[in-house]
N, C-alpha and C positions, 0 to 999 in steps of 0.2 A: 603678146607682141613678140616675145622671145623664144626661143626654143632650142634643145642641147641636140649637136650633133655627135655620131662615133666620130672621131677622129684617128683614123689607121696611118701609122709608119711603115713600110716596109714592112706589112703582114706577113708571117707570124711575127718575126725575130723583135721588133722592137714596142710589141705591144706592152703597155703599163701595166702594174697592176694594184694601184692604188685604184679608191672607188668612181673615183669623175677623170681620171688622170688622160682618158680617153673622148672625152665629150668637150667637145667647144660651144662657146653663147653666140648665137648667131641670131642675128633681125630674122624675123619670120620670112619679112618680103623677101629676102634674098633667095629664097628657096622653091619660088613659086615655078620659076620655069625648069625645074632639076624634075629627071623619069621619075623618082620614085613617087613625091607630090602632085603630080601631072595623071601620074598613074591611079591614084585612089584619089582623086578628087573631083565635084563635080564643080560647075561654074553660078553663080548666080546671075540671070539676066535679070536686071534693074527695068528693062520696057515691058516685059512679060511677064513680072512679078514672080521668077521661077527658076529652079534649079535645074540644070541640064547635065545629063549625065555624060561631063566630057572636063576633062582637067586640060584640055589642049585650045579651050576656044577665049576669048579675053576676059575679063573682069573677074571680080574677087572671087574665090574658093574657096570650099566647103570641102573638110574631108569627110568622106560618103561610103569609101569601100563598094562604090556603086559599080566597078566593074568588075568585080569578084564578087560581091552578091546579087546584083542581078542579071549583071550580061555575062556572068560564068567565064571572067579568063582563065580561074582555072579552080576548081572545085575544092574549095579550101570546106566548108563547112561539112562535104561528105566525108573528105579525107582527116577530118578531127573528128568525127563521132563515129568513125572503123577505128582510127588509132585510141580513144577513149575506151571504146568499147572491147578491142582487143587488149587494153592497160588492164582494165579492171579486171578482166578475167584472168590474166597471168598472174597479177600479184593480188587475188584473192579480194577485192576490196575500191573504194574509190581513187582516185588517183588524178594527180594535176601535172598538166605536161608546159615544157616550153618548145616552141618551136621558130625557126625563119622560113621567111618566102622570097625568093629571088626571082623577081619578074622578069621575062626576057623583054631586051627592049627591039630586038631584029625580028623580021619576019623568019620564021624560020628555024629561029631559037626556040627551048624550051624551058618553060619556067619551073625550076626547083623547086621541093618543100624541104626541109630539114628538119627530122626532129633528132633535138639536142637531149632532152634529159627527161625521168619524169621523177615523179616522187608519192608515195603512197598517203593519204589522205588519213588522219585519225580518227576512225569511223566508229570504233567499238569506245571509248568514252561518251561519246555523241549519246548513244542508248542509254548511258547508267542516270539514272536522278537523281541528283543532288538539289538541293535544299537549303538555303542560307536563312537560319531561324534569326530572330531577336536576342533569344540567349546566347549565342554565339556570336552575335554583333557585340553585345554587353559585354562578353569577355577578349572582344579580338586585339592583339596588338597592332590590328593593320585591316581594315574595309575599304574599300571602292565598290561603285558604282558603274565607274567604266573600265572594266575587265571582259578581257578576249579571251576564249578557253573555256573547257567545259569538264568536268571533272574532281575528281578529290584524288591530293594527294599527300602522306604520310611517312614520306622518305629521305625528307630534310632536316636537320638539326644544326647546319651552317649557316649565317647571314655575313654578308657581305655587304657593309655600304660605306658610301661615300659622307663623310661626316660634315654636316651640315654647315658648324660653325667654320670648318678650316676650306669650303670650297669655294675655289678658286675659278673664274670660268676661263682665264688667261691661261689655266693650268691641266685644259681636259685632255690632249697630247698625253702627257706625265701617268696622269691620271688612270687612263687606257692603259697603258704601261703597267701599272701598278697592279691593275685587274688582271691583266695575262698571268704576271708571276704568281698571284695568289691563286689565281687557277689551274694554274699548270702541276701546283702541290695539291691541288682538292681533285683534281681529276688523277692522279697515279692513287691516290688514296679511296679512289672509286665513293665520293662523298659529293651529291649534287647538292647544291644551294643556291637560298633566293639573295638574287643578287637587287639593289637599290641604290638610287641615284638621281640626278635634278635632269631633265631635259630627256632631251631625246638620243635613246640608247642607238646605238652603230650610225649617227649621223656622219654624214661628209663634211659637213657646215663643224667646226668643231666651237662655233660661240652657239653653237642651238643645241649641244650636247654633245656624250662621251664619244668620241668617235672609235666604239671598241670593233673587232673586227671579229670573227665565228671561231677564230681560234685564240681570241682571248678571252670568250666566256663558253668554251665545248662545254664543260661541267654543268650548266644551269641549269637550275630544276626550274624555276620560276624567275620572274622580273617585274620591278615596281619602276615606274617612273615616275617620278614627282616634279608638280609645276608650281612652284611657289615662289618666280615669277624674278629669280636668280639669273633662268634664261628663259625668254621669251620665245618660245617655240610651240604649233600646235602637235599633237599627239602626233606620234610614228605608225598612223595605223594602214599605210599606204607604198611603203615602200618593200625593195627587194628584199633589204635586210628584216624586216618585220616579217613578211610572211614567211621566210626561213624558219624564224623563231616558231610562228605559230606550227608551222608545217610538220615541225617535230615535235609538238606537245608539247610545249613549255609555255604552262601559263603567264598570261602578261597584265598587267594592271596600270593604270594610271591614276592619280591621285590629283583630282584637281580642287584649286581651290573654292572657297566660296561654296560647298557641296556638302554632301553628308559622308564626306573621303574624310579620313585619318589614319595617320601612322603614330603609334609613342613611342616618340625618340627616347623618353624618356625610360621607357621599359630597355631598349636596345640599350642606351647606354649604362645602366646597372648593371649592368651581365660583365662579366672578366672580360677581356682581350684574347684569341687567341694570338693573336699577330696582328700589329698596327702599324700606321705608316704615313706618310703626312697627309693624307690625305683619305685613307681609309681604315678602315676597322671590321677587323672581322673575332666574330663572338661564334661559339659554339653550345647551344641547349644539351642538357644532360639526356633530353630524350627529344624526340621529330616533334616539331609541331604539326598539326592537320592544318591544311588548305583545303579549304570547299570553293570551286569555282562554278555557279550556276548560268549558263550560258546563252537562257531563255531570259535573265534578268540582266546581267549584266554584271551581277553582283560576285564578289571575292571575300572569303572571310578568311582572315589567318590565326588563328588560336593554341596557344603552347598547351599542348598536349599533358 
């Protein structure tokens, strides 16, 4: 029933840049007779039992994309798979783009495409076979079942979480905070690590989780979210901020309850402090642990090497 709009000041000068700072909650209906939903929508007729491809004729609407996919206003599907397909060849490899379309609403006028960005796809992990045995579940300090990522990694020897008994969900603001600055020394020390915490990582919503932002966790090697119902939030596995993460190869994992998921805090919390803080704690292994991420299963194993 609801849906977020951009909301533009005085473009460029006073755009926000916090993560919703720009989107307003607006009733759907309000929207119905605005060009753009007009524009990509077709109509349902209730006497004829049938969708008509036209967002300008009355009754409820369906968005269709029906007159750029079929009545071709303007060749969006050829014009993504020349831009795709000249992507992958310059940067050697797969590649995912974002783009806008600016429909004209005048006769006369011409409709814009813009592409804004792309970003190179991690393809050569994708190849290598990994494998999560039983003996290495046996031994892991940390499994899941629901992990995104494909690969094995042996580069970490930092952990970073957020301590179970002292979190605070009034306090994930602070929190965020805390992360940056411990990052901000793990990264000039060129030292990636798996970072860990209850909800959902880089949320806007800060009761559904840390609302950290890309340059409070650059250094991550890895990320565990754990749902153990502290905050009630389903998995981040949909948003912009998440596929950033994935998009750079940084394994992600969630630990949900009720599953064949576990982490031991109890192993984490044995290990010295490097640096603590109310809210978090970070430990440093004398050597990397291995991460095997199998991407065909789902599964994640982390085991101190």
């Amino acid at each position: 029933r609801y849906f977020y709009a951009l909301r533009i000041r005085n473009y460029p000068d006073q755009l926000d840049v916090g993560r919703e700072s720009n989107l307003e909650r607006r009733d759907i209906d309000d929207a119905e007779d605005e060009p753009s939903v007009r524009a990509l929508s077709s109509t349902y007729d209730p006497h004829e039992n049938r969708l008509r491809d036209s967002g300008y004729l009355s009754g409820p609407k369906v968005l269709t994309f029906a007159s750029i996919l079929k009545q071709r206003r303007i060749p969006l599907p050829e014009i993504l798979c020349s831009l795709l397909d000249l992507s992958r060849r310059g940067m050697g490899g797969p590649v995912e783009i974002e783009f806008a379309v600016n429909l004209a609403e005048r006769k006369g006028e011409k409709n814009k495409f813009y592409f804004l960005q792309l970003r190179p796809m991690n393809a050569a992990e994708a190849n290598r076979d990994v494998q999560v045995t039983q003996a290495e579940t046996d031994r892991a300090f940390c499994y899941s079942i629901h992990a995104l990522g494909h690969g094995r990694k042996a580069d970490m020897a930092d952990i970073v979480y957020v301590k179970p008994d002292d979190f605070d969900p009034s306090a994930t603001v602070r929190i965020a905070e805390e992360i940056g600055k411990i990052n901000a020394g793990l990264v000039r020390e060129e030292r990636p690590y798996l970072l860990i915490g209850p909800g959902r990582w880089g949320s806007a919503d800060r009761w559904l989780g840390i609302p950290v932002r890309w340059a409070d966790i650059s250094g991550v090697g890895a990320m565990i979210e754990v749902r153990d119902g502290k905050l009630r939030a389903d998995a981040s596995q949909g948003s912009h901020f998440f596929q950033k993460i994935t998009g750079r190869g940084i394994h992600y994992a969630t630990l949900e309850p009720e599953t064949a998921d576990f982490i031991k805090w109890g192993w984490l919390d044995a290990h010295p402090s490097v640096q603590e803080t109310p809210f978090l704690r970070h430990i440093r292994l004398k050597t990397p642990f291995v991460l095997k991420n199998d991407g065909s299963t789902s599964q994640c194993v982390m085991v101190e090497s």
